[in-house]
N, C-alpha and C positions, 0 to 999 in steps of 0.2 A: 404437449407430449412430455411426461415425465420420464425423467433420467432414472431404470431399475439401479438401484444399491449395486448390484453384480457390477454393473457396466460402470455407473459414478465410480467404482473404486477402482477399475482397470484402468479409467482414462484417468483420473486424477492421478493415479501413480504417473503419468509418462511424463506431467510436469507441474510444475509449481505455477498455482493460479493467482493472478492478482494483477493488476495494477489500477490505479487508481486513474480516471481521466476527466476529463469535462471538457468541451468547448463550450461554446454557448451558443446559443442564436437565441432565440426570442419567443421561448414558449415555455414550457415547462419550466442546474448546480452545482469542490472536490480540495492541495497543501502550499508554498514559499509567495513570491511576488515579482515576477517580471513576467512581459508579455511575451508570447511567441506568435509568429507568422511571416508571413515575407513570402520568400519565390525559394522554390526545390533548384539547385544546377543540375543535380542528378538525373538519368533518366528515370523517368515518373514507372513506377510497378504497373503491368497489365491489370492488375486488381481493380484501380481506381477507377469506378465508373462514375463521372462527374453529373450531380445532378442540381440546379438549383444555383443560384448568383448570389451574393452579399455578403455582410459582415456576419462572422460567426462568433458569439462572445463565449465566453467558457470560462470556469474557477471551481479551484475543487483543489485535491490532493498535493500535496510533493511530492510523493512518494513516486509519482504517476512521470513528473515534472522531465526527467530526461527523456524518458521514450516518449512525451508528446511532443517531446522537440524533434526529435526526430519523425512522428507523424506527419506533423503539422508542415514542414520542408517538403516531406515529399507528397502530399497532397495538394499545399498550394502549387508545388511544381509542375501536377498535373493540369490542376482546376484555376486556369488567371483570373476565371471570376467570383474565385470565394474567398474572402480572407479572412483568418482564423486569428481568435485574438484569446489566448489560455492563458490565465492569470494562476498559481500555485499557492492561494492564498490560506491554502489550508481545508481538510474535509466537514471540519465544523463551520465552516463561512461560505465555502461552494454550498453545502446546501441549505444553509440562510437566504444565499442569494437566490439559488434556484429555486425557494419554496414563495420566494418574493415575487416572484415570476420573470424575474430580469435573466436566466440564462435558461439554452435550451434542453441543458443537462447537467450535471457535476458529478466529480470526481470525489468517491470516497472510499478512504482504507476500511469501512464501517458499513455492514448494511443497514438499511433504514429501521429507524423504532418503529413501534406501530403508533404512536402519536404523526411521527411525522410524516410516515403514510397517509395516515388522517387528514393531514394538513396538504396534501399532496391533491386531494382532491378539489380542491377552492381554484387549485390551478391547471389540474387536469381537468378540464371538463370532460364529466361522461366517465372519466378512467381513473384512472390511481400512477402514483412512482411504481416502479419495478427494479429491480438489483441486476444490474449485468454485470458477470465478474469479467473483467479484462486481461489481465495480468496479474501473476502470483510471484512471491518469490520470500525472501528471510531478512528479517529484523534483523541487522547486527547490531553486536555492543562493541561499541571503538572504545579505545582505548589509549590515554598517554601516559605510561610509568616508565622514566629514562632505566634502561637497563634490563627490563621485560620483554621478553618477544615472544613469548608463549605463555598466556595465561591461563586458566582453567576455572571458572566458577560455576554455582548452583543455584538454582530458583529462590532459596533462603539468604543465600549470601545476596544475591542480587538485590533481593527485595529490601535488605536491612541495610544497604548502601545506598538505594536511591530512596529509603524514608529517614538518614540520616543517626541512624544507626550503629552503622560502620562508618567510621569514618576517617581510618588511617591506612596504608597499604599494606603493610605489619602485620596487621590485625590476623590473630589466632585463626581465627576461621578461614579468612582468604591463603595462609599458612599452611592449613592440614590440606585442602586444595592443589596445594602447587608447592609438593615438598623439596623441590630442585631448583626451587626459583631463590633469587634474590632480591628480596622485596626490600625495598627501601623504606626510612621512616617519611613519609611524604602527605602531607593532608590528601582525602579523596574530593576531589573536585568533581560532582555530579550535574550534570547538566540538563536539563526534559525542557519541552515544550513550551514555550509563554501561551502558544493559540492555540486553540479546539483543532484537534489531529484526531485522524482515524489511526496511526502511526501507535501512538498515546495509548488509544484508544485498545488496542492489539496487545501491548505491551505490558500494559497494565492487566488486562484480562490472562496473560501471560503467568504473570505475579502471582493472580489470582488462585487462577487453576492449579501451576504449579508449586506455592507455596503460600495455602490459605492463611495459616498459623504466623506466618512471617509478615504476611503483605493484608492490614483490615481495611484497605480502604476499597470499595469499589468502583470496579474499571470505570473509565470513562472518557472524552474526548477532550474532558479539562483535567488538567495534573491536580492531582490531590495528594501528594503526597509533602512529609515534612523537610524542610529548608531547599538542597540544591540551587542552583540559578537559572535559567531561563534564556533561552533566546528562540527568534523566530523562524521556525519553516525547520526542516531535515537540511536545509545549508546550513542554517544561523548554527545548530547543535552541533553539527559536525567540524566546521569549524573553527569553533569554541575547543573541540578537542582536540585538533591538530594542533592548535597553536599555545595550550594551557596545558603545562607539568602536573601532573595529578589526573586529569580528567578523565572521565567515563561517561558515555551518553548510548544512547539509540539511535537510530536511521538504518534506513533503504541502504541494501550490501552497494548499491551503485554509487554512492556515497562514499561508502567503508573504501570501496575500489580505486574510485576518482582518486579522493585525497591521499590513498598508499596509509592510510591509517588502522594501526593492528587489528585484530578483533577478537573477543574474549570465545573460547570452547568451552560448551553448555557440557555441563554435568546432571544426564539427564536421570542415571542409573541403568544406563547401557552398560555395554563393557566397555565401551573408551567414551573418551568426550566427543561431542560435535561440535563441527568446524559449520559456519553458518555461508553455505552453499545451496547454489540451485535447484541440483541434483538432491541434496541430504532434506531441504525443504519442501521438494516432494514427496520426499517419504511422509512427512508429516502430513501433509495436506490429503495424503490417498487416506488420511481416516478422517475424513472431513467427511458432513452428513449435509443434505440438500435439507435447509428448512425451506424455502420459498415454495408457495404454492403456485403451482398453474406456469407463467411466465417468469413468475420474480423465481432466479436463481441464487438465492441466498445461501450461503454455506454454513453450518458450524466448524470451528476447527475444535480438533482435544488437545491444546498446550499443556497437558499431562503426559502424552504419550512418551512409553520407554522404549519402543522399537529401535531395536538396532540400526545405526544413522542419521537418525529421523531429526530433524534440529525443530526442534519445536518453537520458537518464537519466528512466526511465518503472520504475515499477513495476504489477505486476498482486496485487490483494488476492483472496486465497484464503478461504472457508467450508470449514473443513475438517471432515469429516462420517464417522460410519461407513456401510458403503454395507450392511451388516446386524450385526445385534446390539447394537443402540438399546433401551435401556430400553422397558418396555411401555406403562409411566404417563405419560413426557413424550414419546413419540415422535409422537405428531399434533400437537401445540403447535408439536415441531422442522419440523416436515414444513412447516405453515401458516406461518409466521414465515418458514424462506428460500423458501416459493413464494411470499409477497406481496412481499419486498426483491428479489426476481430477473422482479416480473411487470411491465409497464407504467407503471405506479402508481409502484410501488415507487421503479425508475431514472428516474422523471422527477423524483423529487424530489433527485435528485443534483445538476441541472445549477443552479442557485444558489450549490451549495456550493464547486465547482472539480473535481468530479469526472466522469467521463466514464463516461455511461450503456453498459450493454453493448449490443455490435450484436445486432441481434431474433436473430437465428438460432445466436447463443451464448445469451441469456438461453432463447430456447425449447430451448435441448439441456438447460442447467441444471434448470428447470421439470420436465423431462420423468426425468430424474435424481432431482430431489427427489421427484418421486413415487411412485419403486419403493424409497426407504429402509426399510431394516426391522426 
């Protein structure tokens, strides 16, 4: 059943889609590096209908990385005989591994190319990957200049700092921007990605869209851009910024949040700037267009959009799933695990974290998707 244009743009306005997840079991792959799993103390959500025993392995996004922790607690807390083992190794390496066939899905900020669909099918037998969007919500750019606390820049400016361009805080352009500010003489310290990010990957399409002329390289899940520094996963960057004078990088607003670290307001050609919020990157996301045919929910987003609020650098986090030819031993466990993270329960435990629950009538297409996997 296809989602009409009418109705895709009602539900997508009620909220920001995306997160990025993976567990894994052992059939059919998503950002950072530590495991999660263990036992819920909480009482377990009615949602959880526990199906199926064993290890569940999973790797994919960071971006995904806080709200699978919180998943992954209150599912084992239901279910004592599944244990979930989510590694945040990045969306470029969840689905290496998951195309490997070593996990039973991954987690990515990136829907699939069609090469790697291609390639999807060696391990789906019979079937193909499919794009399940999870969780949406807003790229921040954090920020450390001692003495700023409100900054303002634009898709040009941006693009010419993180390809090393700009590279003083001074700097004329960042100046006409933020004519009230006190901008110090200070090196820009920029910081991206060292590993294949769907995060990256957003950001850069980001660049793209909104400042072709400024930003020539294209988007992708590895940094192409000229000098900055590098560290790994949306923790390594972000705390690269919290702890380095000068710094500016990207990550997940739950990040921006966590650490209490500023965040730059996009100069979109609104009438004010935007503040990179849950609420403001829905507005962006309600001009997102379904390219996925049939079951695969793929989105495009327009990181051009000038809509009043709208914060445009939004990413959408993908479960990416085979839609048949799922191992036999973990495939109820997979089934149960993204119907509970895509049911009511599940996305209400988002909105704490900075992430933006799906609107009802994507989480019930998903629902209804994860139930005919096979």
């Amino acid at each position: 059943m296809k989602l009409q244009r009418k109705n895709r743009v009602r539900a997508l306005a009620v909220g920001a889609l995306a997160v990025s997840g993976a567990l894994a079991l052992t059939a059919c792959g998503s950002d950072d590096t530590s495991a999660s799993g263990g036992t819920g103390t909480s009482a377990a959500p009615a949602s959880i209908k526990c199906e199926g025993t064993g290890k569940l392995r999973a790797s994919g996004s960071s971006a995904q990385k806080n709200a699978m922790d919180v998943w992954v607690q209150n599912y084992a807390g239901a279910c004592k005989g599944t244990e979930i083992n989510y590694q945040p190794t990045g969306s470029g390496a969840g689905i290496t591994t998951f195309l490997q066939g070593q996990t039973a899905f991954a987690g990515s900020d990136s829907a699939l190319k069609p090469e790697e669909v291609a390639k999807s099918q060696k391990i789906c037998k019979g079937g193909q990957a499919i794009n399940l969007p999870m969780v949406g919500g807003p790229i921040a750019v954090g920020y450390n200049v001692p003495g700023v606390d409100n900054l303002v820049l634009d898709a040009p400016t941006l693009a010419k700092i993180f390809d090393s361009e700009i590279t003083n805080w001074n700097d004329p352009a960042i100046k006409k921007l933020n004519p009230g500010a006190s901008l110090p003489d200070l090196k820009i310290q920029a910081f991206h990605r060292s590993d294949d990010s769907g995060t990256t990957d957003n950001f850069t399409k980001y660049l793209k869209g909104a400042a072709p002329d400024a930003w020539k390289h294209e988007p992708a899940k590895t940094w192409d851009g000229k000098g900055g520094q590098a560290a790994s996963g949306s923790a390594g960057v972000s705390s690269q910024v919290k702890q380095t004078s000068g710094a500016i990088s990207y990550f997940e607003l739950s990040y921006a949040t966590a650490g209490k670290i500023p965040m730059v307001k996009i100069n979109t050609g609104a009438k004010a700037p935007v503040d990179a919020t849950v609420d403001n990157a829905s507005k962006a996301i309600a001009e997102a267009k379904q390219v996925g045919k049939g079951d695969d929910l793929a989105l495009q987003l327009n990181y051009a959009t000038k809509a009043e609020g709208a914060y445009p650098i939004t990413l959408v986090t993908y479960e990416i799933a085979c839609d048949k030819g799922n191992k036999a031993a973990t495939l109820p466990a997979t089934k149960s695990f993204l119907t509970y993270i895509a049911s009511k329960d599940g996305q209400a435990a988002l909105k704490d974290l900075g992430y933006a629950p799906l609107p009802t009538e994507i989480a019930d297409k998903v629902r209804k998707t994860v139930a005919t996997l096979a």
